[in-house]
N, C-alpha and C positions, 0 to 999 in steps of 0.2 A: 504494500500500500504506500502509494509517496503523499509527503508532505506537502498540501497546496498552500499551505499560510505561509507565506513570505517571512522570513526573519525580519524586522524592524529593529530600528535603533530608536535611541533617546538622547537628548541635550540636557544636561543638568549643569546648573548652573547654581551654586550655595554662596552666602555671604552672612557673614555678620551685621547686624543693623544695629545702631545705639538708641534705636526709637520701641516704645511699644508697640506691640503686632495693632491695638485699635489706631496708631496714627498712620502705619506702613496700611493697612485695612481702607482708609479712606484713597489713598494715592491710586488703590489697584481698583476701586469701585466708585470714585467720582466722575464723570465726562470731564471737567475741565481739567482736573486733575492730570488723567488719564493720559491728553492730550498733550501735557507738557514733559512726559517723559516714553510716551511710545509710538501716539499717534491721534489725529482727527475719529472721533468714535460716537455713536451713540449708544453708550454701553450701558444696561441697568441693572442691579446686582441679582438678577431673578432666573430662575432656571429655567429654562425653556425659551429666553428669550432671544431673538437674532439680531445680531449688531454687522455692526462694519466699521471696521479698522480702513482707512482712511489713508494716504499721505501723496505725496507731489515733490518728489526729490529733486525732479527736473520738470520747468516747463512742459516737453512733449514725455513724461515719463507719470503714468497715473501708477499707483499701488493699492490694490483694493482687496482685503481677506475677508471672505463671509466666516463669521463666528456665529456658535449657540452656546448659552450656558449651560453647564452641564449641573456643577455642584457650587453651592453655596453654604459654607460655616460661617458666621461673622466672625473674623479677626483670626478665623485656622485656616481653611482651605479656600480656593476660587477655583472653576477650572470653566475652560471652553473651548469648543472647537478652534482650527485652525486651519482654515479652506484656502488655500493661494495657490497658483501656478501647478493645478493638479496635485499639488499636497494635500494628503486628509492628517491632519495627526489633532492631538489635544495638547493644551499648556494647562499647566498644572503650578499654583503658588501654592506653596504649605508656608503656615507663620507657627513657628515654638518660643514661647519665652524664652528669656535666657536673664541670667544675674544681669548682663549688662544692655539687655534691649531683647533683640528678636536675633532666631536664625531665620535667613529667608532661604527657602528652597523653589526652584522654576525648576521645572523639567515640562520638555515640548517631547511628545512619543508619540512615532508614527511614520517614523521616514524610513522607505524603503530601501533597498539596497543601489537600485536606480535614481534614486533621487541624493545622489553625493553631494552636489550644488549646492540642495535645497538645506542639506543637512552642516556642510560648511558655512554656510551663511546663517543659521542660525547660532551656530556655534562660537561665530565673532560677533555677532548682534545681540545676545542675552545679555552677557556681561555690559554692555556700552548700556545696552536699557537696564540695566539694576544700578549701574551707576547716576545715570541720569536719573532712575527714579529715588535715590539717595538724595541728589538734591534738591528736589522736588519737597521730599520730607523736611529737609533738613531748615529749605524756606515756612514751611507751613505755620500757622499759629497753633 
């Protein structure tokens, strides 16, 4: 009998935050929020609901991911789809306290062995958005 599920990989991306998971909580489920450290979105913290991540790198260059939410914890988990350029995978935040703030965990699963591209370029781009959403937090009231 052969195996038809494709092996997939994952992008994991960990950081320590110095903020609590409710103020990292608001960055990963506000729209304006959202926007200033990932992308143009009308995101609402709700399962089932479909959004679109948004951006315009270049003039003639549009960038559009259809998302749904899948799970929602206040201030532990977020997750949703992640639909671009024939990509299906889901992203995944997990928030854990810690003595000195939050651990953040991302992980995007779902990329298949043909999609190396898809899967390098996530690979340099989580970390650039955990950073940017650091400072995002770090403005916040």
């Amino acid at each position: 009998m052969t195996n038809t599920v494709s092996e997939t990989r994952s992008v994991v991306v960990e950081r320590e935050v110095a903020f609590p998971p409710e103020k990292i909580w608001r960055a990963l489920t506000q729209p304006h929020l959202i926007e200033e450290w990932l992308m143009k979105n009308d995101f609402k913290p709700v399962a089932g609901h479909r959004f679109n991540l948004r951006k315009h790198p270049r003039p003639d260059v549009s960038v559009v991911v259809d998302c749904e939410v899948v799970t929602v914890e206040p201030n532990k988990t977020l997750s949703y789809t992640w639909d671009a350029f024939g990509l299906e995978s889901v992203v995944t935040f997990t928030l854990t306290p810690t003595s000195t703030g939050t651990h953040l965990r991302v992980e995007q699963s779902g990329f298949r062995p043909d999609q190396q591209k898809a899967y390098k370029g996530a690979k340099a781009s989580w970390p650039q958005f955990l950073a940017a959403l650091e400072q995002v937090v770090n403005q916040m009231e």
